[in-house]
C-alpha positions in Angstrom: 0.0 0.0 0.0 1.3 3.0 -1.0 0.2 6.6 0.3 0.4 10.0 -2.0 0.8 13.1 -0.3 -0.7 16.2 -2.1 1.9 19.0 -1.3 0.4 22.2 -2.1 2.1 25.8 -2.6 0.9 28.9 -2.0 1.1 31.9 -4.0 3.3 34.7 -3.5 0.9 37.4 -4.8 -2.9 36.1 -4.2 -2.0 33.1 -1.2 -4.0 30.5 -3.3 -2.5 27.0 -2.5 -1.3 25.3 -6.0 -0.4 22.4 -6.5 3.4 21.5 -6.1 5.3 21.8 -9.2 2.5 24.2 -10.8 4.4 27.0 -13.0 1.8 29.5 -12.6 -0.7 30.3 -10.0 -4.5 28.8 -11.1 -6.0 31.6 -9.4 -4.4 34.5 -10.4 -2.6 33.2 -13.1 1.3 35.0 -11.9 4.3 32.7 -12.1 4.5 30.9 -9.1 7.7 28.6 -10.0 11.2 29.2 -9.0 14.2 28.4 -11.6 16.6 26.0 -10.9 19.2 28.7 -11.6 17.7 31.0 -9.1 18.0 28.2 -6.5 21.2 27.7 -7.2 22.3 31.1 -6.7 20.8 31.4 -3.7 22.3 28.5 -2.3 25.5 29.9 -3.4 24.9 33.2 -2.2 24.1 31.7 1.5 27.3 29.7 2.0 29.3 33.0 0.9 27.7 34.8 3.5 27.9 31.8 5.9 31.9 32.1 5.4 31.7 35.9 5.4 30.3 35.1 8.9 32.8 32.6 9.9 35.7 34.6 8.6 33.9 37.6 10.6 34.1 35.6 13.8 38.0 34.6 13.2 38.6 38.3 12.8 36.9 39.8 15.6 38.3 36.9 18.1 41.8 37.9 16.7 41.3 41.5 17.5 39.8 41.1 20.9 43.3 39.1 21.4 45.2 42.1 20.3 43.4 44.2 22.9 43.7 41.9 25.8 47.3 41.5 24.6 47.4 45.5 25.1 46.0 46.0 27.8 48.2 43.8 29.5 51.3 45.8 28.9 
C-alpha cells in the first residue's frame, strides 16, 4: 500500500495554494515557480555569506586578542 501526499504551494501574490510543481498560480494566473538557476544562486549566495560570517568571527576573536594582549602591557 502506498500513500500520496498532495503538497500544495501557496502563491506569493494572491496566497492560493497550488499544487506542487505548478508553473503559474490557477488563481491569479502569476508565475509561481522558482528556476533552478535562481535556487542555485541562492544557495550559493548563502554559504558565501555563511563564510563571510565565519571569517567575521575569526577576525573579531583575533582583535579582541590584540586588545587583551594591550592591555596587559
Amino acid at each position: 500500500m502506498s500513500s500520496q501526499v498532495n503538497s500544495q504551494v501557496a502563491c506569493l501574490y494572491c496566497r492560493s495554494e497550488n499544487a506542487e510543481g505548478a508553473l503559474v498560480c490557477a488563481s491569479c494566473g502569476r508565475d509561481i515557480a522558482v528556476p533552478a538557476t535562481l535556487l542555485a544562486e541562492r544557495d550559493d549566495l548563502l554559504r558565501k555569506r555563511e563564510d563571510l560570517r565565519d571569517e567575521l568571527k575569526r577576525a573579531r576573536g583575533e582583535i579582541e586578542a590584540i586588545m587583551r594582549r594591550g592591555k596587559s602591557r
